[in-house]
SETORTOR-980147 format. One line per field, with one value per residue: residue number from 1; x, y, z of N, C-alpha, C, CB in turn; residue in one letter. Coordinates in pm, 1 decimal, decimal comma. Glycine has a CB too. Example, Ala and Ser with C-alpha at 12.3 -4.5 7.8 and 13.67 -1.06 7.14 Angstrom:
residues 2
resi: (1|2)
n_u: (1319,0|1285,0)
n_v: (-569,0|-225,0)
n_w: (780,0|708,0)
ca_u: (1230,0|1367,0)
ca_v: (-450,0|-106,0)
ca_w: (780,0|714,0)
c_u: (1320,0|1290,0)
c_v: (-330,0|3,0)
c_w: (780,0|787,0)
cb_u: (1130,8|1408,4)
cb_v: (-447,3|-59,8)
cb_w: (904,6|572,5)
resn: (a|s)
END
This chain:
residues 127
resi: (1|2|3|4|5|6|7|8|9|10|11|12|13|14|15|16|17|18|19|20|21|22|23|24|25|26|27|28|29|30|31|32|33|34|35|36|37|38|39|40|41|42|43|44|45|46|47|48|49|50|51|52|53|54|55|56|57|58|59|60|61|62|63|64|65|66|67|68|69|70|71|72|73|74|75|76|77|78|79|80|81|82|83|84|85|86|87|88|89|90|91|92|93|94|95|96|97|98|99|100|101|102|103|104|105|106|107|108|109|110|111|112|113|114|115|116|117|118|119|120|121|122|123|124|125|126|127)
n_u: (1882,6|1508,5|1309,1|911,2|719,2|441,4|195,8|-51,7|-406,9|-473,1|-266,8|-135,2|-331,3|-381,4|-63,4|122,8|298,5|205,3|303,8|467,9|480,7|831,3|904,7|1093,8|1179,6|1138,0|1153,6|1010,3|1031,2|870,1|866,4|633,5|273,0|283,7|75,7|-196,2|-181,2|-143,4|-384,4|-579,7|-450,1|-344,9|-115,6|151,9|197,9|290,7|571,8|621,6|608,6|818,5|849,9|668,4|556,4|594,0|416,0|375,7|506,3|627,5|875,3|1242,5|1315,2|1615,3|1563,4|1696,1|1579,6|1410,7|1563,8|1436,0|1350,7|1037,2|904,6|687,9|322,9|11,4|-249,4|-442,5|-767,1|-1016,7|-1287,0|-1511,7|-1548,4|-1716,8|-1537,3|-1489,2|-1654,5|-1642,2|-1743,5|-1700,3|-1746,4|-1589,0|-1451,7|-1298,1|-1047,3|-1228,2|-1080,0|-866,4|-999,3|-867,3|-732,3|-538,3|-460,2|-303,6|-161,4|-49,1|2,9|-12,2|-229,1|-344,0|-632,5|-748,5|-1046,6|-1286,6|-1441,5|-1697,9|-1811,5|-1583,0|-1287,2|-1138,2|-731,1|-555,1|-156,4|54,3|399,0|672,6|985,4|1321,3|1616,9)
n_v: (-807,3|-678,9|-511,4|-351,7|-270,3|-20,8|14,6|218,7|215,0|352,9|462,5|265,2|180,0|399,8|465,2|258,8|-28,4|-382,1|-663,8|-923,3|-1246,1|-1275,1|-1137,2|-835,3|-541,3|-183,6|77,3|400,6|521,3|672,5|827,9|645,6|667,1|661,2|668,0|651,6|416,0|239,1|275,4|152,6|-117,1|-188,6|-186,9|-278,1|-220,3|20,3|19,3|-197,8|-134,0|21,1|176,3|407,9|355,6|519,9|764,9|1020,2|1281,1|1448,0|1375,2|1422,4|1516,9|1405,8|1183,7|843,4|491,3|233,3|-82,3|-449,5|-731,0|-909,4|-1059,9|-1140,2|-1062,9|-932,5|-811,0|-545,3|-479,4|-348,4|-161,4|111,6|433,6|754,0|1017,3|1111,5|1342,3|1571,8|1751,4|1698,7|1492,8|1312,7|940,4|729,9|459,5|251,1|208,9|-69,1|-208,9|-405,5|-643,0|-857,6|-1011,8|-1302,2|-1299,0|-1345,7|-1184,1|-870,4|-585,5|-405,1|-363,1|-539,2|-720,5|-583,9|-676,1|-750,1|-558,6|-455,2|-282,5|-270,8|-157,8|-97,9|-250,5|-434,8|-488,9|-744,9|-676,2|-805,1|-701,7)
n_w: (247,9|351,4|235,2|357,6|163,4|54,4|-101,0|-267,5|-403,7|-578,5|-688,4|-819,1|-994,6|-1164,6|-1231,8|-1208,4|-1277,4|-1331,2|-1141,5|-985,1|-790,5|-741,7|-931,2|-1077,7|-1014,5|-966,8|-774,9|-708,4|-381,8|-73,4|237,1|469,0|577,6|891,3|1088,7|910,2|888,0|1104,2|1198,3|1059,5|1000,2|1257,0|1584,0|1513,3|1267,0|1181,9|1267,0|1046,8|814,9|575,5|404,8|126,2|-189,9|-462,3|-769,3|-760,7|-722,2|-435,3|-390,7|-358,2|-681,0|-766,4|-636,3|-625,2|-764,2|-592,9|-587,3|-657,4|-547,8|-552,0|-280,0|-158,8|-126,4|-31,5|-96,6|78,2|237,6|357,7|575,8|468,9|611,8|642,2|752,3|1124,0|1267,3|1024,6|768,5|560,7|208,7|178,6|282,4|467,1|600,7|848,5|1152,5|1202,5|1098,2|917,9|621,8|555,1|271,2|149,1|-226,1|-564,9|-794,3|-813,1|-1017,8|-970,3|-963,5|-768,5|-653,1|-444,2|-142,6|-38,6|186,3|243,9|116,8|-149,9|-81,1|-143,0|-179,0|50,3|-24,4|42,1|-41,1|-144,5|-125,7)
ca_u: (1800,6|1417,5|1184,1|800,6|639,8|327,4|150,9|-162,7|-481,3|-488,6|-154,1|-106,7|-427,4|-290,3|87,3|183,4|308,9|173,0|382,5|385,0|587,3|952,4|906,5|1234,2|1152,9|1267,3|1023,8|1060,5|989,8|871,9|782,0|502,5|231,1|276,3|-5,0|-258,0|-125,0|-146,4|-521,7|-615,6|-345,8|-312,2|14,2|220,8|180,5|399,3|680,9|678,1|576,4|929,5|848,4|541,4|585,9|525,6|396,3|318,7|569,8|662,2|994,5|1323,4|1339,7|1714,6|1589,5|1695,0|1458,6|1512,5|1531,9|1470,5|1307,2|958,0|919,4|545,8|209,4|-41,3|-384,2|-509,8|-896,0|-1097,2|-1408,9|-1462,9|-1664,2|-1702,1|-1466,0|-1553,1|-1647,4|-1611,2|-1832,0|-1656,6|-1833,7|-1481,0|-1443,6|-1132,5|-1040,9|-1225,9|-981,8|-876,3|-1070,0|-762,5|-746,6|-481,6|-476,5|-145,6|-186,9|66,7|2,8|-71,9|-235,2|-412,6|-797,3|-796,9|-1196,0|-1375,1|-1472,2|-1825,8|-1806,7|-1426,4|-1268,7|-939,3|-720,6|-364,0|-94,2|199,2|457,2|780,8|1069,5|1425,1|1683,3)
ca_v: (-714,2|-662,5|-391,3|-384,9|-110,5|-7,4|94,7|244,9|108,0|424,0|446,7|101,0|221,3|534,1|479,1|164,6|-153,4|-500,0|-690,5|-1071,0|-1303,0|-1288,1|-992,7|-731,6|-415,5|-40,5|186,7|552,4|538,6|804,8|802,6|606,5|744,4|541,2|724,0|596,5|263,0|175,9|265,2|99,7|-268,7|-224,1|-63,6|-372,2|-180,0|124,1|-44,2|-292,2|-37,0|79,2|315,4|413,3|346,7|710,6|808,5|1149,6|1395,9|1407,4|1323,7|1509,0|1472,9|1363,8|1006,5|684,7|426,0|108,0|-172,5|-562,9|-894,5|-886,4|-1215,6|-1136,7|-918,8|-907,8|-709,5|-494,9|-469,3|-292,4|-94,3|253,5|533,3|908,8|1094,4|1115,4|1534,4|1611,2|1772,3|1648,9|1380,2|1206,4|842,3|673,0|310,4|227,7|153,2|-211,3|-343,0|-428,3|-761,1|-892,3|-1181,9|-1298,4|-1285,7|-1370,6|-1090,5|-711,6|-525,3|-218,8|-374,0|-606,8|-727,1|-537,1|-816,1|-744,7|-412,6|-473,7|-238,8|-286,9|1,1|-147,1|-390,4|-416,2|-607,2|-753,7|-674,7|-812,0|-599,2)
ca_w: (324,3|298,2|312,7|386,9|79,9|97,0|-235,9|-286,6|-525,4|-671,4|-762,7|-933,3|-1076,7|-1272,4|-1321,6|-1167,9|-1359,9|-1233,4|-1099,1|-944,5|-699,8|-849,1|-1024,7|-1060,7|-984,3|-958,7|-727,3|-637,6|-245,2|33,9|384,3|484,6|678,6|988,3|1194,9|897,4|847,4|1237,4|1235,4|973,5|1047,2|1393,5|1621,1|1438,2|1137,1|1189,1|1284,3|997,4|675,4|553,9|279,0|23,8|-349,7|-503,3|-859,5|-845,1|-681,7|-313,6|-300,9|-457,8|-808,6|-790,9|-561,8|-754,5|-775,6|-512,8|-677,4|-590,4|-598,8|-519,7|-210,5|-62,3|-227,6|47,2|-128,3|169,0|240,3|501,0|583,8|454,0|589,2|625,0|875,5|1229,9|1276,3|943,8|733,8|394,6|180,3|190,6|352,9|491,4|682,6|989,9|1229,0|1304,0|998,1|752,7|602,2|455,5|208,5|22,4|-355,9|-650,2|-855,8|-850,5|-1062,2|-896,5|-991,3|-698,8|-620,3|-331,6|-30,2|54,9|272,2|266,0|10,0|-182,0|-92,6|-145,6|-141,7|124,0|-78,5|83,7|-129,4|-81,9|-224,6)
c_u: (1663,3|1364,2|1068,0|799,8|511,4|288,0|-40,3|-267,3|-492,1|-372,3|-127,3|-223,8|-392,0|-210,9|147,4|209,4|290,7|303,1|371,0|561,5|705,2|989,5|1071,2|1183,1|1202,2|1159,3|1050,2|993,0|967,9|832,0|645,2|428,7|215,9|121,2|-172,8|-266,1|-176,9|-308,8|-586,7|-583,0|-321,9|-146,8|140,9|308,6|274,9|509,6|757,2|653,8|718,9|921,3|695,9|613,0|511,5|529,0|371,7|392,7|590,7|776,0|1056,5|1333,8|1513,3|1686,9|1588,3|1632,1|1512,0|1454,5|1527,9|1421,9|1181,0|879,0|747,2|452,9|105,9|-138,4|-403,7|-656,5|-928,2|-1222,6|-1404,6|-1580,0|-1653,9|-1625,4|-1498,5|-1573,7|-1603,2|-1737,7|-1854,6|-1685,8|-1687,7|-1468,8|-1318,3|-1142,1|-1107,9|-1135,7|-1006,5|-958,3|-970,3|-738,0|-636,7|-507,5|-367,6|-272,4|-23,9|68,6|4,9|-108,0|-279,8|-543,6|-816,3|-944,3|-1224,3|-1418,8|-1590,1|-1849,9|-1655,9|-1368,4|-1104,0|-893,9|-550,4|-298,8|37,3|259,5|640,1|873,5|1230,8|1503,2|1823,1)
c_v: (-704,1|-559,1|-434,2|-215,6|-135,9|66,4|94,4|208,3|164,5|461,0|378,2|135,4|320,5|499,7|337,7|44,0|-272,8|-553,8|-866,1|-1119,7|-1303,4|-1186,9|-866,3|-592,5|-273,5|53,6|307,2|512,2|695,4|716,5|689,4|662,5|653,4|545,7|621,2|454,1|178,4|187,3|197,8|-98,3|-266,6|-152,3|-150,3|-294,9|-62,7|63,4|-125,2|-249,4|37,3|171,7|291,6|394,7|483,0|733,7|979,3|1275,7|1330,7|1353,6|1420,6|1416,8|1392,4|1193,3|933,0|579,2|312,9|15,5|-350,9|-641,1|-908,5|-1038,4|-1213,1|-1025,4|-976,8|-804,6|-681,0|-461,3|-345,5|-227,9|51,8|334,7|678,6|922,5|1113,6|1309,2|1558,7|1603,9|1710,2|1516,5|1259,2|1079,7|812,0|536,5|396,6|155,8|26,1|-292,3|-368,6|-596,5|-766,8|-1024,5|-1172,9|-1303,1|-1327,7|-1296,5|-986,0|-623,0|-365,2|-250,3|-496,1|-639,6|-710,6|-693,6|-780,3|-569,1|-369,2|-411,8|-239,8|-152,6|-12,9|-269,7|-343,3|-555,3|-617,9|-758,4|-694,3|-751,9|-662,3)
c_w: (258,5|345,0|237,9|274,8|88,0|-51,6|-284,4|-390,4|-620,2|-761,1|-849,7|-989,7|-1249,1|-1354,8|-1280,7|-1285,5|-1301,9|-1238,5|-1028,6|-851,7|-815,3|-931,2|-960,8|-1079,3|-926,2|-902,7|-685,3|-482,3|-180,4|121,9|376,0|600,5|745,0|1048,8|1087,8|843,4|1004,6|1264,6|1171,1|968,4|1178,0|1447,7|1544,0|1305,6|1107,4|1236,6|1134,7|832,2|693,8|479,8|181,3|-112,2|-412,4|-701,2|-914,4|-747,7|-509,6|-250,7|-416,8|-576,4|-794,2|-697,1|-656,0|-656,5|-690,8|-572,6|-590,2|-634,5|-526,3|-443,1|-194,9|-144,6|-121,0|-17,8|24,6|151,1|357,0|446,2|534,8|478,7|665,0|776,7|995,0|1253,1|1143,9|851,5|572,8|361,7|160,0|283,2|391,6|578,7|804,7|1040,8|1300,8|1234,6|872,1|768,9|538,3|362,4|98,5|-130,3|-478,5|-741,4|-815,6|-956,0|-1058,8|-886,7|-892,9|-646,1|-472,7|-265,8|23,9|39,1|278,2|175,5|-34,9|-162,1|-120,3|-143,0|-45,1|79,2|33,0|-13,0|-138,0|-180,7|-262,3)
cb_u: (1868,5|1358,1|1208,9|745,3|668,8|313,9|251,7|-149,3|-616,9|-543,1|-82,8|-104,0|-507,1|-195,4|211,1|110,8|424,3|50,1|401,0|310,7|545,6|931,6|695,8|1366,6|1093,5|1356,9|942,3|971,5|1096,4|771,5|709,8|499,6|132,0|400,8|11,2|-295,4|95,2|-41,4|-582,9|-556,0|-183,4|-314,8|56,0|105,9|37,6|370,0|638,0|620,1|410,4|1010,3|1026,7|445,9|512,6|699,4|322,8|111,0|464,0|597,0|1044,7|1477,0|1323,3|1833,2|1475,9|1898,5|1400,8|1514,8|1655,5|1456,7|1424,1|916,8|1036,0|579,6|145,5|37,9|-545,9|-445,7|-956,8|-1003,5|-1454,5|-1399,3|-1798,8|-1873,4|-1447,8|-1459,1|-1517,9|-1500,5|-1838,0|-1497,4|-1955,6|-1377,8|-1497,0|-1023,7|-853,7|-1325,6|-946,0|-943,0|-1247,6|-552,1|-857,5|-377,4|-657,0|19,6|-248,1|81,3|-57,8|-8,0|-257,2|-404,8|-854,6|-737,3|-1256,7|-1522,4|-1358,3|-1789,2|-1868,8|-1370,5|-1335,1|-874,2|-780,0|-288,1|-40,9|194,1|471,7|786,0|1040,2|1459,9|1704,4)
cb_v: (-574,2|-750,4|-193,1|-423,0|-72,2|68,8|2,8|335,1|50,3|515,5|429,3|-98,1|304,6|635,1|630,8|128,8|-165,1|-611,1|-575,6|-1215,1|-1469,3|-1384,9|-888,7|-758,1|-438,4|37,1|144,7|733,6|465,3|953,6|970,8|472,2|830,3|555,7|965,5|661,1|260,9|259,5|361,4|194,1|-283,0|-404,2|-32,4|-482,3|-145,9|241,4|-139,2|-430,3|90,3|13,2|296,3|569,9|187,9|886,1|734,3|1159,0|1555,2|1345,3|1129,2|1558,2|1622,7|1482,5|931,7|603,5|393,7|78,4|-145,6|-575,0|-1035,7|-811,8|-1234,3|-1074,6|-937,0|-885,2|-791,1|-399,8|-617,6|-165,1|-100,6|287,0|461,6|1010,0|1200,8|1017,1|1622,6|1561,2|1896,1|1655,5|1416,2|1272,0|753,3|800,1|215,6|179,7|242,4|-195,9|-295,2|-316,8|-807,3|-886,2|-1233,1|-1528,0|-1114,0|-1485,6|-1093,1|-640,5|-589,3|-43,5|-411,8|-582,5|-863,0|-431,3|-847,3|-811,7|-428,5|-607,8|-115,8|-337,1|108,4|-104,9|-488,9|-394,1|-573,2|-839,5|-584,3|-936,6|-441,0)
cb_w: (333,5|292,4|284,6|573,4|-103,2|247,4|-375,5|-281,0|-512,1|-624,0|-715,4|-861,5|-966,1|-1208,8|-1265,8|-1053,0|-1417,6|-1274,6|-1030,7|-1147,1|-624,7|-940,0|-975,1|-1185,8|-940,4|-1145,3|-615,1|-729,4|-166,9|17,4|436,9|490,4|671,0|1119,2|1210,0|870,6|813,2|1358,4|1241,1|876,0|980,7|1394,0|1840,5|1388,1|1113,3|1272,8|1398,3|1057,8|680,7|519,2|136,7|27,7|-426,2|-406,5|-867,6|-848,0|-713,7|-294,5|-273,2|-401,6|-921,9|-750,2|-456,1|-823,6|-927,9|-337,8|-806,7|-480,7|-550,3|-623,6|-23,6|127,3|-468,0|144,8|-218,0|200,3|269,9|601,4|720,2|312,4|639,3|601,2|858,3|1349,2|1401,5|920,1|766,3|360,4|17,9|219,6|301,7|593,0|718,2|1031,4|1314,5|1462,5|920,9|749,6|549,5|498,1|125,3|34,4|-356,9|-699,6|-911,3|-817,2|-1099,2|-1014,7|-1176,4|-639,0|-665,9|-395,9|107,0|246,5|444,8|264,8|15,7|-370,9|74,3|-30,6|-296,9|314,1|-292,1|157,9|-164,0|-32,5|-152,5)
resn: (x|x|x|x|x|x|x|x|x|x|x|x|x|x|x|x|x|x|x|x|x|x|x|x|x|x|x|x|x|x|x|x|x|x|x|x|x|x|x|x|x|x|x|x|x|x|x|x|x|x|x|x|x|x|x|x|x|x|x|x|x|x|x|x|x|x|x|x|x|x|x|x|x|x|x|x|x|x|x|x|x|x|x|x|x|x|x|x|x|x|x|x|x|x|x|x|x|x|x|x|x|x|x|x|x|x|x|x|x|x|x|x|x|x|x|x|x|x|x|x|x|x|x|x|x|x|x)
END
């Protein structure tokens, strides 16, 4: 069996441990937010994001960690800019600009693409 995780740049930034094709691995999971996954990858994208990789709270302390064999690492890109109606100097994906591009590593310091900004990896992980 495989699942599609989804792990943030800032995360693998912080607390995360790199990781690479083949790699054995043990991740705490949550939800994924479908709603900003699909604006960002398209309606594809909620369907095929199984869970988030989580470092910093958000799930019950008693979840054990899912563990597997790490097949696919996919860096995510896109565009980033301020909120539509919003007054806050915060940015987020324009919708419908996500790039993927395989990769054989992860570390969290993936290199920015232009205008294109690293914001993640969606790794396939068979369990």
């Amino acid at each position: 069996m495989a699942m599609t995780i989804w792990i943030d740049s800032w995360q693998m930034q912080c607390c995360g441990e790199p990781f690479r094709l083949g790699s054995q691995v043990a991740w705490t999971l949550r939800a994924a937010d479908p709603d900003w996954l699909a604006a960002m990858l398209g309606a594809d994208a909620r369907q095929a994001v199984d869970a988030a990789e989580e470092h910093h709270g958000g799930v019950p302390g008693h979840t054990v960690p899912t563990r597997g064999t790490v097949r696919h690492i996919a860096a995510v890109h896109c565009r980033l800019a301020p909120e539509p109606g919003s007054d806050s100097p915060a940015v987020g994906p324009v919708a419908g600009t996500g790039v993927l591009t395989d990769v054989g590593s992860a570390d969290g310091w993936t290199e920015d693409r232009g205008d294109e900004h690293f914001i993640g990896y969606l790794v396939q992980l068979e369990l």
